[in-house]
C-alpha positions in Angstrom: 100.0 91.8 108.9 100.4 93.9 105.6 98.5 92.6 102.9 98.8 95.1 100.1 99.2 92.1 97.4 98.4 88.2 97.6 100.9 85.9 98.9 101.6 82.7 97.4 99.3 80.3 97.7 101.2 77.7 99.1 104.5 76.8 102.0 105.4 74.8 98.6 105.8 78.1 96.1 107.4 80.1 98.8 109.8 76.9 99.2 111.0 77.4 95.9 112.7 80.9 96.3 115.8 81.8 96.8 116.5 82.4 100.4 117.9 86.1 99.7 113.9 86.5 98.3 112.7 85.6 101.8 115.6 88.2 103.0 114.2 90.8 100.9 110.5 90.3 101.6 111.4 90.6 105.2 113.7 93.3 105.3 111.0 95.3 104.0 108.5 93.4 106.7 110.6 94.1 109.6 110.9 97.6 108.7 107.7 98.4 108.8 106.9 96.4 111.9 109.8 99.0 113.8 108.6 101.9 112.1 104.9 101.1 113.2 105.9 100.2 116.7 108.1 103.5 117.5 105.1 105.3 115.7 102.8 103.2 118.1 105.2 103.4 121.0 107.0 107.2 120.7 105.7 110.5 120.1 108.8 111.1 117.9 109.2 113.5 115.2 109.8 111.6 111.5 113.6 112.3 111.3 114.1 111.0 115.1 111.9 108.0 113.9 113.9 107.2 111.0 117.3 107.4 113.2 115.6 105.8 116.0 114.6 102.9 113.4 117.8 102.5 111.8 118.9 101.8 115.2 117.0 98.2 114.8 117.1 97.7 111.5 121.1 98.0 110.5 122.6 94.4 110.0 124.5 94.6 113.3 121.3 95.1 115.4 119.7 92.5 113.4 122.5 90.0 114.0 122.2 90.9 117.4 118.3 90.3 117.4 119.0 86.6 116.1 120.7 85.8 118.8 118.3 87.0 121.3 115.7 85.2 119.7 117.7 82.2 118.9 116.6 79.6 121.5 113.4 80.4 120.9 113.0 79.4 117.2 112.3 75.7 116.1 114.2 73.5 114.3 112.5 74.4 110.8 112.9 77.9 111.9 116.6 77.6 112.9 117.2 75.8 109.4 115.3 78.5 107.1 118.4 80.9 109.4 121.0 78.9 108.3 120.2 78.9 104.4 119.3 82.8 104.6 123.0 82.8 106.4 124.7 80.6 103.7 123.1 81.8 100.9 125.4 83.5 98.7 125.0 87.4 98.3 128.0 89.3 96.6 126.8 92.3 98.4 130.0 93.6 101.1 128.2 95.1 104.2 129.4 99.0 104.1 128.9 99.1 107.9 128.7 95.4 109.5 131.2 92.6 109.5 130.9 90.0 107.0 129.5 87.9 110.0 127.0 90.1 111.3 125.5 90.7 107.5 125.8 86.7 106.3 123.2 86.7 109.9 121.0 89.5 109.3 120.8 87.7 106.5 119.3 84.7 107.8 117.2 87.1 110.6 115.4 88.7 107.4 115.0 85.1 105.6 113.5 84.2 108.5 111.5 86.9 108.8 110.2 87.2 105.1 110.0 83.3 105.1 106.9 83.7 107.9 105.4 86.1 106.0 105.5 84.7 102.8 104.0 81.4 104.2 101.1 83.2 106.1 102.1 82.5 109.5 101.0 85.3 111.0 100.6 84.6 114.6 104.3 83.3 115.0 105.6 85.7 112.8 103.9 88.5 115.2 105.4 86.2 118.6 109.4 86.4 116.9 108.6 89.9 115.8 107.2 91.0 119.4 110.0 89.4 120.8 112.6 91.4 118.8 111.5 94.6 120.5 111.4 93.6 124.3 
């Protein structure tokens, strides 16, 4: 996993954040998983890797993810969803439906929430998943 800087040191720390903190720690996460997976998996050039990426990483394909995924998560997993989903972002989605942003939202929570609280192995199995 990407370790540039230290994580917090504890599930409790992380548990204090705002769910759109999780969201935004793994927006960037989940980027760079795709980006390193068509660079792993393609022999694109950059600007067909970038539009190739977007592809995956616009709230719409991300929505579409969670569902995919869905059955698989645990409960804990399903609830850290639902607050990244509920949270309450004043952001309007320029190219996704209110619905499909509010759960990109809670994908990305999700996502960041794993990272932040070093879970490594399950964040690699929900993360391996997405790209099946």
């Amino acid at each position: 996993m990407i370790e540039l800087i230290n994580r917090p040191e504890n599930e409790m720390e992380v548990n204090t954040m705002s769910p759109l903190t999780w969201a935004y720690v793994g927006d960037s996460v989940y980027e760079v998983y795709i980006r390193m997976y068509l660079v792993k998996n393609t022999n694109m050039k950059p600007h067909k890797l970038h539009i190739e990426a977007t592809k995956y990483v616009k709230a719409k394909a991300q929505a579409e993810t969670l569902k995919k995924i869905e059955n698989d998560l645990t409960e804990k997993e399903k609830e850290i969803v639902k607050r990244g989903r509920n949270a309450e972002n004043h952001h309007l989605p320029k190219n996704a439906t209110v619905q499909e942003y509010m759960h990109s939202t809670g994908f990305e929570a999700l996502i960041g929430y794993l990272y932040l609280t070093k879970q490594d192995e399950r964040l690699r199995k929900i993360l391996d998943k997405c790209v099946e």
